[in-house]
VOGU-3710 file (C-alpha; in Angstrom, 3 decimals, decimal comma):
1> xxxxxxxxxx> 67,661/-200,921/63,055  68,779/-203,460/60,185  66,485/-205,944/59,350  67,348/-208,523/56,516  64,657/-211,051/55,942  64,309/-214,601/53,619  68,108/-214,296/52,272  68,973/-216,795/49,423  72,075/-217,306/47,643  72,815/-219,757/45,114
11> xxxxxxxxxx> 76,243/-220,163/43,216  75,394/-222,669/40,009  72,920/-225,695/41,249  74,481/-225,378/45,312  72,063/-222,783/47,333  74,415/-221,855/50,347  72,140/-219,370/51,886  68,441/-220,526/52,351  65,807/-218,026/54,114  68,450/-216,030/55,969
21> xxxxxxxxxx> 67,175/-213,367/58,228  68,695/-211,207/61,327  68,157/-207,827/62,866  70,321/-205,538/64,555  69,632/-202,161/66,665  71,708/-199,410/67,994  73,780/-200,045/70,665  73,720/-204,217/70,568  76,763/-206,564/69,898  75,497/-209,795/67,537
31> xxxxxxxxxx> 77,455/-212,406/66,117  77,265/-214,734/63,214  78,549/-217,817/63,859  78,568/-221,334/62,854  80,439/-224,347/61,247  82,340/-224,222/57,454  80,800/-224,102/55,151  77,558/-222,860/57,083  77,173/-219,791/54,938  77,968/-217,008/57,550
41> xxxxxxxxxx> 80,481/-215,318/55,618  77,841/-215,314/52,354  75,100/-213,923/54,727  77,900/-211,173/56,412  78,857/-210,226/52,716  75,165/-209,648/51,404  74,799/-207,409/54,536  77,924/-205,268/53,644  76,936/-205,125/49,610  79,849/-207,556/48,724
51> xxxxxxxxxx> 77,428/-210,006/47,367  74,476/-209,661/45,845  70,879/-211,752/47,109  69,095/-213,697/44,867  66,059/-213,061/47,264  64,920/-211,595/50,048  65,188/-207,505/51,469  68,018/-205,962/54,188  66,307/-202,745/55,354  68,021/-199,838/57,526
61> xxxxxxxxxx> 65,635/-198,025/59,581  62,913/-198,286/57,007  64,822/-197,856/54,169  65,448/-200,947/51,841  68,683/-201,073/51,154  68,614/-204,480/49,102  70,092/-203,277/45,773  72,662/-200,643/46,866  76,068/-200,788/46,614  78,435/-200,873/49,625
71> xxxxxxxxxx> 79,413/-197,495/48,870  75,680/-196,491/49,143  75,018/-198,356/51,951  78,653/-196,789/53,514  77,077/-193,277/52,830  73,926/-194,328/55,145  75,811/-195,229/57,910  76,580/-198,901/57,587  80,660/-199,343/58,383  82,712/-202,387/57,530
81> xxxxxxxxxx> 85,847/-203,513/58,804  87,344/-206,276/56,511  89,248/-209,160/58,133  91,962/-208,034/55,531  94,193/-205,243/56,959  93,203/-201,984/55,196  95,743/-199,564/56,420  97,381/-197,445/53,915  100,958/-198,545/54,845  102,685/-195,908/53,863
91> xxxxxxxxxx> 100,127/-193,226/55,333  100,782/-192,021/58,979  97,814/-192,963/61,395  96,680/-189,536/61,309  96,461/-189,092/57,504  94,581/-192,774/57,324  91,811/-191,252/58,930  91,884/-187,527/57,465  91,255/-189,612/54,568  88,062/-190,522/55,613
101> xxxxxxxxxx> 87,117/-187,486/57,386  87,981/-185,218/54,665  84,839/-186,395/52,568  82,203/-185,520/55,698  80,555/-182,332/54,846  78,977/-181,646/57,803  82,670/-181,052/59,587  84,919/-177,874/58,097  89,081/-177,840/58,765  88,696/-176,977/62,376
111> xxxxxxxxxx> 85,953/-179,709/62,793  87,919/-182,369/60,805  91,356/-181,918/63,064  89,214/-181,584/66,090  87,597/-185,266/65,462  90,785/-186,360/64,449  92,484/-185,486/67,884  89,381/-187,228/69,498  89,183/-190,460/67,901  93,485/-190,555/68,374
121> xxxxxxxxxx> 92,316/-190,351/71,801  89,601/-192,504/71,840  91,319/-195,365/70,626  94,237/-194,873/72,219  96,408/-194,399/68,824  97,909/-190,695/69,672  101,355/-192,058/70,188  101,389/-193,983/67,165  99,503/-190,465/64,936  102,695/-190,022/63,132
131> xxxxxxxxxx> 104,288/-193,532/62,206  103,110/-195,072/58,906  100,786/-198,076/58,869  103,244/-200,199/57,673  104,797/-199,941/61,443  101,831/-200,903/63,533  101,420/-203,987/65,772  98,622/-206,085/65,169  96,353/-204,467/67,899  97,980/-201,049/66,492
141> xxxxxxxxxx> 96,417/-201,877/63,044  93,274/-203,236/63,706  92,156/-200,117/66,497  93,158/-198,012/63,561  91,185/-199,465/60,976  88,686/-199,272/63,636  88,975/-195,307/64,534  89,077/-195,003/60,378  85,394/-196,392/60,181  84,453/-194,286/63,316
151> xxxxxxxxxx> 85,680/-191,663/61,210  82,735/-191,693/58,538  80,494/-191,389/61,492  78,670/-195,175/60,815  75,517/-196,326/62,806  76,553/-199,994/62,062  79,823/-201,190/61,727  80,111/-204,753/60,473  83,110/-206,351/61,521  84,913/-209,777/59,713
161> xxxxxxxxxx> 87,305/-211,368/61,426  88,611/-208,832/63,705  89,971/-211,282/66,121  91,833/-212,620/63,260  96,114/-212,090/63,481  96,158/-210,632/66,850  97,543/-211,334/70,269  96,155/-212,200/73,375  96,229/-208,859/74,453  95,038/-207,133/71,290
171> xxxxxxxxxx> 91,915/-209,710/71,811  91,233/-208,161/75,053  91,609/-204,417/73,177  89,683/-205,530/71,068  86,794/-206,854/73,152  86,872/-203,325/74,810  86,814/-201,716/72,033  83,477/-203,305/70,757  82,206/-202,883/74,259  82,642/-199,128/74,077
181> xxxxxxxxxx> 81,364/-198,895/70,183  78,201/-200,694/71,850  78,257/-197,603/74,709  77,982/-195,070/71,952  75,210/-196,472/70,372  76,689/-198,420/67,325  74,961/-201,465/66,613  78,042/-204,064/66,198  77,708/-207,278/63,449  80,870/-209,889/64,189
191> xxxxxxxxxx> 81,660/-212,894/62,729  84,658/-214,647/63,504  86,144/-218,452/63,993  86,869/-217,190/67,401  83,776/-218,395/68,790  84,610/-217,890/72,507  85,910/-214,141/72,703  82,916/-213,291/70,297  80,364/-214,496/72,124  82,105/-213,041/75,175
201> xxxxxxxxxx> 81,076/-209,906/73,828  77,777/-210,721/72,185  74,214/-209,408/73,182  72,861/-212,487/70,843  74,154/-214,398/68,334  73,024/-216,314/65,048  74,363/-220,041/64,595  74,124/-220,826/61,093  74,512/-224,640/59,489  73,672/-225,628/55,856
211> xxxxxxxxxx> 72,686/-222,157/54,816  69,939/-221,633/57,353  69,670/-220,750/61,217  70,318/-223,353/63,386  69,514/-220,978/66,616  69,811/-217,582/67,928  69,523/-215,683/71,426  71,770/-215,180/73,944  75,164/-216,430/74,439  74,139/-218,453/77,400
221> xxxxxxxxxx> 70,804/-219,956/75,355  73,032/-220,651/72,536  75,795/-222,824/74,579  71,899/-224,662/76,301  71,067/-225,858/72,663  71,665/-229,210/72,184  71,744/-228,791/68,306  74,530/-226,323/68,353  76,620/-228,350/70,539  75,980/-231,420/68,085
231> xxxxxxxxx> 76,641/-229,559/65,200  79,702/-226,760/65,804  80,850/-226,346/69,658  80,830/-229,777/71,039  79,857/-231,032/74,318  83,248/-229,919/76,005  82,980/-226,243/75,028  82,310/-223,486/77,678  82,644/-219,784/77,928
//
């Protein structure tokens, strides 16, 4: 389980993250929502390592994990999926995630190929194993960034904008996709502008305004709050 408790961030005299906390376990979908401006993205990046807390502790099953670097916290099984695309564009889909899966140890040549062919299959990319990155759809793209943080064998994987750039029907991959990352035991963190097809998906989620917690629980508690309505989905919104 991650735990983060009493976040803070201040940049010069404006705090933008105020008392900040969230947990996530194995196997549960959470999202981080909430207006501009609200701080989610500050609060997503001091999860990942991007940015550093003034205050407050982010612990993975036990283990405080505050001070380390994302590569650190990558190494203890915490994945992250940038909203950017991260393809190697002129690496096939196959050699995007040998990358990755040539720095496990506990997998030898044999191993490595053999979780290759199974994450090709898992998410669906074996037709596409041989054309470069540069050549993938949107869907395409994003389910292979997606098998290439499988591929370091995460028990998180943090998730920015994956919604971001893709069709209707990539959404719907997507949402599958997370659904099935849920079924093997991955706890998922979202957050994404796309406040309907992520909390589609969502066990709970975290609305965020002015640097704090506005409300959290389940999608259907979250669209009952009053204050959430007021302050980021309006009284028309519905699921």
């Amino acid at each position: 389980m991650l735990v983060a408790k009493g976040l803070r961030k201040k940049y010069k005299q404006r705090e933008v993250v105020k008392d900040f906390g969230l947990t996530l376990d194995a196997g549960e979908v959470v999202g981080l929502l909430g207006p501009n401006g609200a701080g989610k993205t500050t609060c997503f990046y001091m999860i990942v390592g991007l940015v550093e807390a003034d205050a407050g502790s982010i612990v993975l099953d036990g283990q405080d994990i505050t001070g380390d670097p994302m590569y650190t916290r990558a190494k203890q099984g915490v994945g992250y999926l940038p909203q950017e695309p991260s393809v190697f564009r002129k690496l096939t889909v196959a050699d995007n995630l040998r990358l990755v899966l040539e720095l496990r140890d506990d997998l030898d040549s044999a191993g490595r190929e053999r979780e290759l062919s199974g994450l090709l299959d898992e998410l669906q990319l074996g037709h596409v194993a041989d054309q470069l990155g540069a050549s993938l759809s949107g869907g395409e793209r994003r389910r292979c960034e997606i098998a290439r943080a499988l591929a370091a064998k995460p028990r998180l994987i943090l998730l920015d904008e994956p919604f971001a750039g893709v069709d209707p029907i990539s959404v719907g991959e997507i949402q599958r996709i997370v659904t099935h990352l849920k079924q093997r035991g991955i706890g998922v963190l979202i957050t994404d502008h796309n406040v309907r097809e992520t909390l589609g998906i969502c066990d709970r989620a975290y609305i965020l305004a002015e640097g704090t917690v506005l409300a959290q629980g389940s999608p259907e508690a979250i669209l009952d709050n009053a204050d959430v309505r007021r302050v980021y989905l309006g009284d028309s919104f519905k699921l």
